[in-house]
mmCIF file of the N, C-alpha and C atoms, coordinates in Angstrom:
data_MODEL
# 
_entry.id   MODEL 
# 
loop_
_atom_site.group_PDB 
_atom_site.id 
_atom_site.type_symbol 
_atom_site.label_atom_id 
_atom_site.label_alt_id 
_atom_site.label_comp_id 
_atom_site.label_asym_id 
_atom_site.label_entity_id 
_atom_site.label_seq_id 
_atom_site.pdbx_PDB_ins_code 
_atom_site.Cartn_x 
_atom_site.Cartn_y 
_atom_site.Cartn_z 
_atom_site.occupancy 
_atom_site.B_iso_or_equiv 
_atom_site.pdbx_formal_charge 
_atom_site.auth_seq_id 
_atom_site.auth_comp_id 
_atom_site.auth_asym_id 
_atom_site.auth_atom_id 
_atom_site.pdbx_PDB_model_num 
ATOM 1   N N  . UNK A 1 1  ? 0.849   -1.177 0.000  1.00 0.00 ? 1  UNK A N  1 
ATOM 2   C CA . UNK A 1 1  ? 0.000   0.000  0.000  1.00 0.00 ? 1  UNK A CA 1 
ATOM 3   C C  . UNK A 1 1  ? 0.894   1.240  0.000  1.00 0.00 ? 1  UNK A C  1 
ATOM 4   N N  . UNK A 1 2  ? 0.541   2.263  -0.755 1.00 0.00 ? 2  UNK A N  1 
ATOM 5   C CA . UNK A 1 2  ? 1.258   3.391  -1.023 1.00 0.00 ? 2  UNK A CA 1 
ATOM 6   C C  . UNK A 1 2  ? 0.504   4.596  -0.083 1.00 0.00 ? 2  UNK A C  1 
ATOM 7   N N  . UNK A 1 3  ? 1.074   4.174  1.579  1.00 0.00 ? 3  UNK A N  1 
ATOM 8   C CA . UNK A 1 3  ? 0.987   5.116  2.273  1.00 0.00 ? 3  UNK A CA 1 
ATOM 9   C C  . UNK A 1 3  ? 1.205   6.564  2.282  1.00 0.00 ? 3  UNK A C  1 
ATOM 10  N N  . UNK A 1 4  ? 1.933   7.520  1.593  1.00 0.00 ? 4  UNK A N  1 
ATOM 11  C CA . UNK A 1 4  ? 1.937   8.497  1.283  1.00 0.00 ? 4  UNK A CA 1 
ATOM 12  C C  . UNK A 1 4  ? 0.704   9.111  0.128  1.00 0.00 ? 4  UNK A C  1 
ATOM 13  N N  . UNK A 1 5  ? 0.533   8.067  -0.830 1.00 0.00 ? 5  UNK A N  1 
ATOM 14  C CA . UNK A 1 5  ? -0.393  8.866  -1.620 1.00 0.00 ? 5  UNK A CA 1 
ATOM 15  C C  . UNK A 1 5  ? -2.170  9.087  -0.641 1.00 0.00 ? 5  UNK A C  1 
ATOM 16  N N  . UNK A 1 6  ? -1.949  7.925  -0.048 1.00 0.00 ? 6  UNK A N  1 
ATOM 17  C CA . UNK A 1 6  ? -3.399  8.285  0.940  1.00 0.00 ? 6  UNK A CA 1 
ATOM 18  C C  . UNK A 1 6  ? -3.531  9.419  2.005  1.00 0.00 ? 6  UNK A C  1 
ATOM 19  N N  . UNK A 1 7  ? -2.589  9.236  2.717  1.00 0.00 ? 7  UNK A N  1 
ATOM 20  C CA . UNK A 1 7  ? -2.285  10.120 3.247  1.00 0.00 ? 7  UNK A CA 1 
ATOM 21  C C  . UNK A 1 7  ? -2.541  11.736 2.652  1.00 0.00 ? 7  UNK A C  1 
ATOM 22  N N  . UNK A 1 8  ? -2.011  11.943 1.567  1.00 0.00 ? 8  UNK A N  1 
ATOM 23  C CA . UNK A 1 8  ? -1.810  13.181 0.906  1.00 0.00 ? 8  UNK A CA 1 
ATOM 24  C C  . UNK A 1 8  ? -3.458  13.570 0.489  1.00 0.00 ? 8  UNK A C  1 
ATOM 25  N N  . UNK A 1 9  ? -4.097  12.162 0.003  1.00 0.00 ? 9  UNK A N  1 
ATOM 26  C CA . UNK A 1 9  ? -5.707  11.957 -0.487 1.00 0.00 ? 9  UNK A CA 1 
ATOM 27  C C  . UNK A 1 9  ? -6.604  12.422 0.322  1.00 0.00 ? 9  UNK A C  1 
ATOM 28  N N  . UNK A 1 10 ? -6.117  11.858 1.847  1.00 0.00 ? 10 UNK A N  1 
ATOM 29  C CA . UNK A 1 10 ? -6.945  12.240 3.105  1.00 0.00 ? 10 UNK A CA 1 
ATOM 30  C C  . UNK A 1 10 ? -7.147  13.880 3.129  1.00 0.00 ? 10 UNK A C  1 
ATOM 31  N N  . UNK A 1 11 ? -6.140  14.123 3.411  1.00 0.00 ? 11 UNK A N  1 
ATOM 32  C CA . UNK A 1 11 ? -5.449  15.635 3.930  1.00 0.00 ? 11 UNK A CA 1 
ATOM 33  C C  . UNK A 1 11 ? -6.151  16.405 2.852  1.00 0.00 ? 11 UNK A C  1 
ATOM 34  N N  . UNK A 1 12 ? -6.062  15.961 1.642  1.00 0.00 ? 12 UNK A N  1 
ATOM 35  C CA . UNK A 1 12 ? -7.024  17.156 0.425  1.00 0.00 ? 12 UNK A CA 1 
ATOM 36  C C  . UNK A 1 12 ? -8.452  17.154 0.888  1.00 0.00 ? 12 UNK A C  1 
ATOM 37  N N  . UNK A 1 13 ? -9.209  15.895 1.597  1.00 0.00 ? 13 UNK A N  1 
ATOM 38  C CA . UNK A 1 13 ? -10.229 15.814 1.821  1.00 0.00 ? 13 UNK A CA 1 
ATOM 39  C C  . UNK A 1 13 ? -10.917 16.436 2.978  1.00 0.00 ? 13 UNK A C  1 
ATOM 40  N N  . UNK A 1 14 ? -9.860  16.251 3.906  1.00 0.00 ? 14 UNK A N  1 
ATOM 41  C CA . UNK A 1 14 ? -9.816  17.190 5.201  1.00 0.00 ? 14 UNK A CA 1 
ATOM 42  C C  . UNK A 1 14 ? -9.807  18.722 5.020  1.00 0.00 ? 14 UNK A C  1 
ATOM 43  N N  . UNK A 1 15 ? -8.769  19.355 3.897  1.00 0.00 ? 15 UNK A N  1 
ATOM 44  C CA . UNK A 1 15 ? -8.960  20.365 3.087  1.00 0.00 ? 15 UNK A CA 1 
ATOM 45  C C  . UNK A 1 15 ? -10.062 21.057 2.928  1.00 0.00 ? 15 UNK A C  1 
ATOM 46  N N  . UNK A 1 16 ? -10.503 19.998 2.276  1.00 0.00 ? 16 UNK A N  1 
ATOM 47  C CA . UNK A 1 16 ? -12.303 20.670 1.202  1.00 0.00 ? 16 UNK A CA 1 
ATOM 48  C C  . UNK A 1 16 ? -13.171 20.825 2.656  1.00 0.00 ? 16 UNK A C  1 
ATOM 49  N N  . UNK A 1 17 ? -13.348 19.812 3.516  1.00 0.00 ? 17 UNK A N  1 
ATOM 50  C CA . UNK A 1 17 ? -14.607 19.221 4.021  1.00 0.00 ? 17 UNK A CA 1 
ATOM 51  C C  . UNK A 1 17 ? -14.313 20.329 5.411  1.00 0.00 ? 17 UNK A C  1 
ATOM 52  N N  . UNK A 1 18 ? -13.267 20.537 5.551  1.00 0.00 ? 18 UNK A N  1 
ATOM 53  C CA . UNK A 1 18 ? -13.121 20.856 7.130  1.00 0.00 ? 18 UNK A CA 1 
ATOM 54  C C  . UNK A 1 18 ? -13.405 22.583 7.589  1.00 0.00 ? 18 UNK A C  1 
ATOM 55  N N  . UNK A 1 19 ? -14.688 22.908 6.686  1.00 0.00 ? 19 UNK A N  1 
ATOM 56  C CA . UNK A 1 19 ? -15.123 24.754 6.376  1.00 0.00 ? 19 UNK A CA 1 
ATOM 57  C C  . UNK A 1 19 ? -15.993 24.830 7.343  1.00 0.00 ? 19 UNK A C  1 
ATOM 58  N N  . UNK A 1 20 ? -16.440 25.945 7.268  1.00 0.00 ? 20 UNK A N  1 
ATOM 59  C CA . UNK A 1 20 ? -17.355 26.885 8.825  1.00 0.00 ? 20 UNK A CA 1 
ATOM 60  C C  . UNK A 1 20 ? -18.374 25.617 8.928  1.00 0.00 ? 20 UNK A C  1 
ATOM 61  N N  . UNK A 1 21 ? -19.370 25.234 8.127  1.00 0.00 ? 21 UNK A N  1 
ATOM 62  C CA . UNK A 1 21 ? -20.572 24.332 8.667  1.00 0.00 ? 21 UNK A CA 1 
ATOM 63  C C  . UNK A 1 21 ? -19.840 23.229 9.337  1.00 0.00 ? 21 UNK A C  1 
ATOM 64  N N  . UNK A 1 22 ? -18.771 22.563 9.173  1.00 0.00 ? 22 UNK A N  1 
ATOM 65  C CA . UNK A 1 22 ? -17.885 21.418 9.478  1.00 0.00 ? 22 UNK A CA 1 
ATOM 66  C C  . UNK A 1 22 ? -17.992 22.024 10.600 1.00 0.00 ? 22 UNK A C  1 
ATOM 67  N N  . UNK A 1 23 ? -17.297 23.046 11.149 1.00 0.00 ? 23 UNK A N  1 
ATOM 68  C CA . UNK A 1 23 ? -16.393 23.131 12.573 1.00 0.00 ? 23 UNK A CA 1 
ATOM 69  C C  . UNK A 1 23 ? -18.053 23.655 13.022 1.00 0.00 ? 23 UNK A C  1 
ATOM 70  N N  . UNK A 1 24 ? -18.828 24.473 13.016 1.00 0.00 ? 24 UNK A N  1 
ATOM 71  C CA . UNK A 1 24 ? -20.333 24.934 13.275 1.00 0.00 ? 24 UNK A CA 1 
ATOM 72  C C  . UNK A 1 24 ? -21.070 23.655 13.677 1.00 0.00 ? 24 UNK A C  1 
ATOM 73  N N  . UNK A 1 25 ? -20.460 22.494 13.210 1.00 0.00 ? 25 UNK A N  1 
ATOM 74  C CA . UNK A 1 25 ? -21.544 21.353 14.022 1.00 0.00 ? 25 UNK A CA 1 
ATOM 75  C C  . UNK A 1 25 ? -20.507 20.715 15.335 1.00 0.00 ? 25 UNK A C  1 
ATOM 76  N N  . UNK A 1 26 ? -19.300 21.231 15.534 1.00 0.00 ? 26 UNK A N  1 
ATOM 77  C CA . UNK A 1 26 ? -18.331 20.617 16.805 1.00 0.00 ? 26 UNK A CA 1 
ATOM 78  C C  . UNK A 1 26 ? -17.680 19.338 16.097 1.00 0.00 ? 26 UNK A C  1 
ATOM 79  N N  . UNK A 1 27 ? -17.565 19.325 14.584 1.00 0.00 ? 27 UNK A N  1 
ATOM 80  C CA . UNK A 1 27 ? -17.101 18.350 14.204 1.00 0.00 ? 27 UNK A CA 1 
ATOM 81  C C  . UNK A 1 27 ? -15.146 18.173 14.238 1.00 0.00 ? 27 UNK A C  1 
ATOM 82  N N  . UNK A 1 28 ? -14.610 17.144 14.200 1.00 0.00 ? 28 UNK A N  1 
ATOM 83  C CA . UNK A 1 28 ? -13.276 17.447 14.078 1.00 0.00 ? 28 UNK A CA 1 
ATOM 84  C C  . UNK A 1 28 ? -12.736 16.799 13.137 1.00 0.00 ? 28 UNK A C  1 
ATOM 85  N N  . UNK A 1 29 ? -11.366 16.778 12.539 1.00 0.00 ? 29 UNK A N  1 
ATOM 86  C CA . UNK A 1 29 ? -10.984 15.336 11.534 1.00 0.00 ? 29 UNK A CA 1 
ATOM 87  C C  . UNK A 1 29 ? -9.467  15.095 11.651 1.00 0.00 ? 29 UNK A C  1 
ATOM 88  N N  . UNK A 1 30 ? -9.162  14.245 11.424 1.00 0.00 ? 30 UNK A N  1 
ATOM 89  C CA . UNK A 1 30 ? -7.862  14.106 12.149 1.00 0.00 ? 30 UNK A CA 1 
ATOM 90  C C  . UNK A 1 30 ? -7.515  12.927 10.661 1.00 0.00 ? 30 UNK A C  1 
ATOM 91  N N  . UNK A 1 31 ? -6.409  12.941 10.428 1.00 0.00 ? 31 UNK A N  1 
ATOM 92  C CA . UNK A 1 31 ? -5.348  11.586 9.330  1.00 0.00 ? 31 UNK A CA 1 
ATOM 93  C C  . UNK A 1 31 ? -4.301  11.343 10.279 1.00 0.00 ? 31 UNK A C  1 
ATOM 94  N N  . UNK A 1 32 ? -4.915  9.955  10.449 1.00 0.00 ? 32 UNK A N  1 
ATOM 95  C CA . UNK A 1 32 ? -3.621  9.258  11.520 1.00 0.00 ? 32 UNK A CA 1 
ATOM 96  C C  . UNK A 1 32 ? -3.682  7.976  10.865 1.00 0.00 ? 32 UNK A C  1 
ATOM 97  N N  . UNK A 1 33 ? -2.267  7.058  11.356 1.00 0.00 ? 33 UNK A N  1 
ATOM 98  C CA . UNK A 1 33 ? -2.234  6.069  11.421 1.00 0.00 ? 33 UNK A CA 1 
ATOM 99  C C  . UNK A 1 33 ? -2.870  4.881  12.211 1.00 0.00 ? 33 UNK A C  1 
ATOM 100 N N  . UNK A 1 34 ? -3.638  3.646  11.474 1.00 0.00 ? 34 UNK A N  1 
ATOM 101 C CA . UNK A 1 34 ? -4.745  3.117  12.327 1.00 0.00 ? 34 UNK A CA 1 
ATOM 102 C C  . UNK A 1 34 ? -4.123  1.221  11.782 1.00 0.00 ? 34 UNK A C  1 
ATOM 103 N N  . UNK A 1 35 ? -3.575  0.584  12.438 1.00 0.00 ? 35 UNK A N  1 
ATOM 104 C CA . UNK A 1 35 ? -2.759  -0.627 12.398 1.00 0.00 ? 35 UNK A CA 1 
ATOM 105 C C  . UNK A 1 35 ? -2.653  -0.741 10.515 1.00 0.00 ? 35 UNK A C  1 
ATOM 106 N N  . UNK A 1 36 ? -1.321  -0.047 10.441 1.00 0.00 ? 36 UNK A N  1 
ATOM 107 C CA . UNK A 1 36 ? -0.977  -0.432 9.389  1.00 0.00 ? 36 UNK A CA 1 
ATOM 108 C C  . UNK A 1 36 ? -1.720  0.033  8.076  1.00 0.00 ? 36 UNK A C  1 
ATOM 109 N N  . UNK A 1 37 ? -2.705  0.817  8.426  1.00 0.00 ? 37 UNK A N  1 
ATOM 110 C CA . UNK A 1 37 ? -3.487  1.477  7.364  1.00 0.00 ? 37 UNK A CA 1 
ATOM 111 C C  . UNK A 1 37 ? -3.639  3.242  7.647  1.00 0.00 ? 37 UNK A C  1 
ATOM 112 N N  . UNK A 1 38 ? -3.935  3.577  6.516  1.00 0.00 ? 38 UNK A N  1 
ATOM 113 C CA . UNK A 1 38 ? -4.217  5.363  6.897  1.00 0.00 ? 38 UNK A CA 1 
ATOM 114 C C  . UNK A 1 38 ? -5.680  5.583  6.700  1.00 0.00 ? 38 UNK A C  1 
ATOM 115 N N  . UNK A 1 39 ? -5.737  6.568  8.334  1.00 0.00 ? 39 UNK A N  1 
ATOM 116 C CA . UNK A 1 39 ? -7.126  6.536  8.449  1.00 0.00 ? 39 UNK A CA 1 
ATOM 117 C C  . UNK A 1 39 ? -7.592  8.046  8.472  1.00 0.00 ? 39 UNK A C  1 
ATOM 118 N N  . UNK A 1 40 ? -8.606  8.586  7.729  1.00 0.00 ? 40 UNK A N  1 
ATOM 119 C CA . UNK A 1 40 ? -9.461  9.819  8.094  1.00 0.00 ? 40 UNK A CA 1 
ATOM 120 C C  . UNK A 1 40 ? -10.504 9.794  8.984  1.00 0.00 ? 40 UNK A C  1 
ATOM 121 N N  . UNK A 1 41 ? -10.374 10.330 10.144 1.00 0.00 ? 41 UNK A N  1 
ATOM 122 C CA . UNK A 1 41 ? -11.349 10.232 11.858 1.00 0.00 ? 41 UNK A CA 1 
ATOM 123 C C  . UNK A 1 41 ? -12.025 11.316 11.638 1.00 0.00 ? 41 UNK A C  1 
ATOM 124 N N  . UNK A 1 42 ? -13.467 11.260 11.602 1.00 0.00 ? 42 UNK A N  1 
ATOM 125 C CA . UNK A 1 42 ? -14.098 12.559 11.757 1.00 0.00 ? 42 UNK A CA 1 
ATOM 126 C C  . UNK A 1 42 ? -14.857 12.108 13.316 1.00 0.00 ? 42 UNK A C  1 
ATOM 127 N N  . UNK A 1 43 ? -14.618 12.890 13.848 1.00 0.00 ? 43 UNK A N  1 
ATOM 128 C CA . UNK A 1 43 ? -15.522 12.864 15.157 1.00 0.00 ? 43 UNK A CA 1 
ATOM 129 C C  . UNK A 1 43 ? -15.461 14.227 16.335 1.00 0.00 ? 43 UNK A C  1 
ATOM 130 N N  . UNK A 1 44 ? -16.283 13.661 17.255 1.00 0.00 ? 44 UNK A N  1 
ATOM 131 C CA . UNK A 1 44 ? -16.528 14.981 18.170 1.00 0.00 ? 44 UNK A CA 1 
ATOM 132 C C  . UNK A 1 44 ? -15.900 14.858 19.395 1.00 0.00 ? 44 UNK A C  1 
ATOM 133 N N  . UNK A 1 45 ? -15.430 15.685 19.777 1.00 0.00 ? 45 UNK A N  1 
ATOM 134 C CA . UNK A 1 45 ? -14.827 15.292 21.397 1.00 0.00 ? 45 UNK A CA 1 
ATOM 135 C C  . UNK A 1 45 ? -15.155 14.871 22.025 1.00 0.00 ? 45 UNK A C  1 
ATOM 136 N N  . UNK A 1 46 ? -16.386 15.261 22.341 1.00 0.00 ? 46 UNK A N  1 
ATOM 137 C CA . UNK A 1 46 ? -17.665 14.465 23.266 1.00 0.00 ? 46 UNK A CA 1 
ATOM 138 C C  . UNK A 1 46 ? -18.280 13.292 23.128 1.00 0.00 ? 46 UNK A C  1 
ATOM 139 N N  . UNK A 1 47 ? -17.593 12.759 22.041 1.00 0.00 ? 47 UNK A N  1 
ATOM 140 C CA . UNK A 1 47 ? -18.050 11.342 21.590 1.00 0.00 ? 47 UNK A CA 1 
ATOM 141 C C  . UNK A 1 47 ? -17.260 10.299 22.796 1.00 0.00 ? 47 UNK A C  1 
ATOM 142 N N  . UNK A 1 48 ? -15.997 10.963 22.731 1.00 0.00 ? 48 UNK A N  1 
ATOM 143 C CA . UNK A 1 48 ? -14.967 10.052 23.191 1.00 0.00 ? 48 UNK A CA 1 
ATOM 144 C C  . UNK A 1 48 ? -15.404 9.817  25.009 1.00 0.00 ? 48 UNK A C  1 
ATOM 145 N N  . UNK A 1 49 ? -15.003 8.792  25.708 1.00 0.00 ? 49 UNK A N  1 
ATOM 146 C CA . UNK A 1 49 ? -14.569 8.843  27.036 1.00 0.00 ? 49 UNK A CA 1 
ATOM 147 C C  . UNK A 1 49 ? -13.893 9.582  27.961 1.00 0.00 ? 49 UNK A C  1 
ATOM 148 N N  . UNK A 1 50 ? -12.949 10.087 26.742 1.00 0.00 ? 50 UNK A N  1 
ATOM 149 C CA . UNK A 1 50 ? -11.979 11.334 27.304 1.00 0.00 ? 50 UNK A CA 1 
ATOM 150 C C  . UNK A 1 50 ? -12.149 12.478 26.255 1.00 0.00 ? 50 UNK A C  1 
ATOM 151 N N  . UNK A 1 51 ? -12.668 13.396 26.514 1.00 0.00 ? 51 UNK A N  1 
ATOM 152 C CA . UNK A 1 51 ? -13.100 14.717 25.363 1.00 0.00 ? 51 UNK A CA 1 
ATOM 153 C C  . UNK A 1 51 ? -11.973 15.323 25.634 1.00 0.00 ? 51 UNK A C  1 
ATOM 154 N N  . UNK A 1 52 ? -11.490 15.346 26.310 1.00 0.00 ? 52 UNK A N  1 
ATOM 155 C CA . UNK A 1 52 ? -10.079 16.276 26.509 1.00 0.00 ? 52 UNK A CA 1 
ATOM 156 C C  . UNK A 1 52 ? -8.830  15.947 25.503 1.00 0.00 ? 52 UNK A C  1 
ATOM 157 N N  . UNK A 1 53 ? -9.051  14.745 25.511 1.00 0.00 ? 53 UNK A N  1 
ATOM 158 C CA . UNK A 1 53 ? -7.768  14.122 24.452 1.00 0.00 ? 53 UNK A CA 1 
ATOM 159 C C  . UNK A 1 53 ? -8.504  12.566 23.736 1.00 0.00 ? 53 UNK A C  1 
ATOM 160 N N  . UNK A 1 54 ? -9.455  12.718 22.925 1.00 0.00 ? 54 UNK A N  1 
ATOM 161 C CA . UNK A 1 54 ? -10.542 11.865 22.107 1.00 0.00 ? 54 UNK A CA 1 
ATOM 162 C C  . UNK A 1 54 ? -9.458  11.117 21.146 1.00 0.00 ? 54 UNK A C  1 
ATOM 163 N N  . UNK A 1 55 ? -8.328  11.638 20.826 1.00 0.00 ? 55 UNK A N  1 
ATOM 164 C CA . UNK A 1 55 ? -7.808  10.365 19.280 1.00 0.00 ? 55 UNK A CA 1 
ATOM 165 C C  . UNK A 1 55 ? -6.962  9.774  20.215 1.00 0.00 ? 55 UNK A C  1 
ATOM 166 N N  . UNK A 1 56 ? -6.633  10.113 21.940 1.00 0.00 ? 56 UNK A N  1 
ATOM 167 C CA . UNK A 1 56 ? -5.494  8.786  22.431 1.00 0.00 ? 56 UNK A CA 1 
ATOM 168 C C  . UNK A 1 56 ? -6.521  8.291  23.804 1.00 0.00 ? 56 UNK A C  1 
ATOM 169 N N  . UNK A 1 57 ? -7.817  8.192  23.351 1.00 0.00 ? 57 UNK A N  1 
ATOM 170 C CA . UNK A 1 57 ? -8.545  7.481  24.534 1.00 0.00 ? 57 UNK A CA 1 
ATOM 171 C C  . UNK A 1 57 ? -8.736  6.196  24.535 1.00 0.00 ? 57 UNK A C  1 
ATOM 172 N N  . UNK A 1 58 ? -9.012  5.767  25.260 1.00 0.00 ? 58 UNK A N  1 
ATOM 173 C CA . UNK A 1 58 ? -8.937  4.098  25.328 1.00 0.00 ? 58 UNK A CA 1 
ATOM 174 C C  . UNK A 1 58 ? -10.509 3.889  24.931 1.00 0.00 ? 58 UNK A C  1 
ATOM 175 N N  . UNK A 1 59 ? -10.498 2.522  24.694 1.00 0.00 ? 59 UNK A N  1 
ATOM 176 C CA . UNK A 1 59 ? -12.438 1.937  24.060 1.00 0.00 ? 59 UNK A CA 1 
ATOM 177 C C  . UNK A 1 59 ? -11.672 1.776  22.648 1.00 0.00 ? 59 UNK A C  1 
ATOM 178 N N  . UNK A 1 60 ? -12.960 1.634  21.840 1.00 0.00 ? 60 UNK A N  1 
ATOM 179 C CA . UNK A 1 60 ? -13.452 1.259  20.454 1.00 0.00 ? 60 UNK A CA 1 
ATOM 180 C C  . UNK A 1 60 ? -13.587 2.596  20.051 1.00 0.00 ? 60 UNK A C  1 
ATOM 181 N N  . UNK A 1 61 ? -12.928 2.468  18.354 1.00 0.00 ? 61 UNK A N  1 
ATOM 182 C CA . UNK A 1 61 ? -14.002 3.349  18.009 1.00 0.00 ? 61 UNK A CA 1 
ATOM 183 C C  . UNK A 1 61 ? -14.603 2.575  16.760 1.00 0.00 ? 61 UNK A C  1 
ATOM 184 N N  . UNK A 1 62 ? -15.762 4.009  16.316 1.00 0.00 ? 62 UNK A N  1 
ATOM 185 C CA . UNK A 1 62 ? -16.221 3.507  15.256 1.00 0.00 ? 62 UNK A CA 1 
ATOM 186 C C  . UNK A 1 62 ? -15.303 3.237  14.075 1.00 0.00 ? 62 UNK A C  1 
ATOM 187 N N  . UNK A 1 63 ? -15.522 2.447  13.259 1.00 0.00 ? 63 UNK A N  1 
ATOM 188 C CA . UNK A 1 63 ? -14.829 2.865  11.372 1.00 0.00 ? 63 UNK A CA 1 
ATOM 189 C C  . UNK A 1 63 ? -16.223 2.407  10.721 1.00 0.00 ? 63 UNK A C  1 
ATOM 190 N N  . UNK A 1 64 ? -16.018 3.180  9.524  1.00 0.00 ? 64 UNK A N  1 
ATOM 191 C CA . UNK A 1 64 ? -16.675 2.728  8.189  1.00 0.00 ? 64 UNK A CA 1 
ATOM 192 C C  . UNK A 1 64 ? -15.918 3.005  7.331  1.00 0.00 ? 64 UNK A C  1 
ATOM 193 N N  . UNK A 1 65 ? -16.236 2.625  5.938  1.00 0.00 ? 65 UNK A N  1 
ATOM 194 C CA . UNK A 1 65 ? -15.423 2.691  5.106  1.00 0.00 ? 65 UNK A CA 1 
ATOM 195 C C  . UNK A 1 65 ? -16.634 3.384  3.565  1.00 0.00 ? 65 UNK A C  1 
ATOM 196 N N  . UNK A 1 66 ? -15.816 4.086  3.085  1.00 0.00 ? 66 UNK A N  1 
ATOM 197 C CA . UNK A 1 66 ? -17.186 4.620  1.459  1.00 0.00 ? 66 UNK A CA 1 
ATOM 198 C C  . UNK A 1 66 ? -16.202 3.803  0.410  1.00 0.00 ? 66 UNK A C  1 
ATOM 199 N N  . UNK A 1 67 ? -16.935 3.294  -0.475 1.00 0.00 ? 67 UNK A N  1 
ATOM 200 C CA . UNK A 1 67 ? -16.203 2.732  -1.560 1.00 0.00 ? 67 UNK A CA 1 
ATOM 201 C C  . UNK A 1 67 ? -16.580 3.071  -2.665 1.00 0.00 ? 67 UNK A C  1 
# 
């Protein structure tokens, strides 16, 4: 897998998507690494267990995938 080009794919997407109505609903998005794959996280702080620091909290999270 050509980790850099996704990566770069994500980040354009995060780009477009991440404008006033995005942040106006408390949304967030984050491109991290997720076992060996690259992942785009959209979520809310308050989703997490720990809202203070939501992408290094412990639990599950969701994934889906669009194809």
């Amino acid at each position: 897998m050509d980790e850099d080009f996704y990566r770069q794919k994500f980040q354009e997407a995060v780009d477009i998507i991440s404008g006033k109505e995005f942040c106006d609903a408390g949304l967030r998005v984050s491109v991290d690494d997720v076992l060996e794959s690259v992942a785009l996280k959209i979520y809310k702080p308050e989703w997490s267990s720990t809202p203070e620091s939501p992408l290094n909290a412990p639990g599950k999270d969701l994934f889906f995938s669009l194809g």
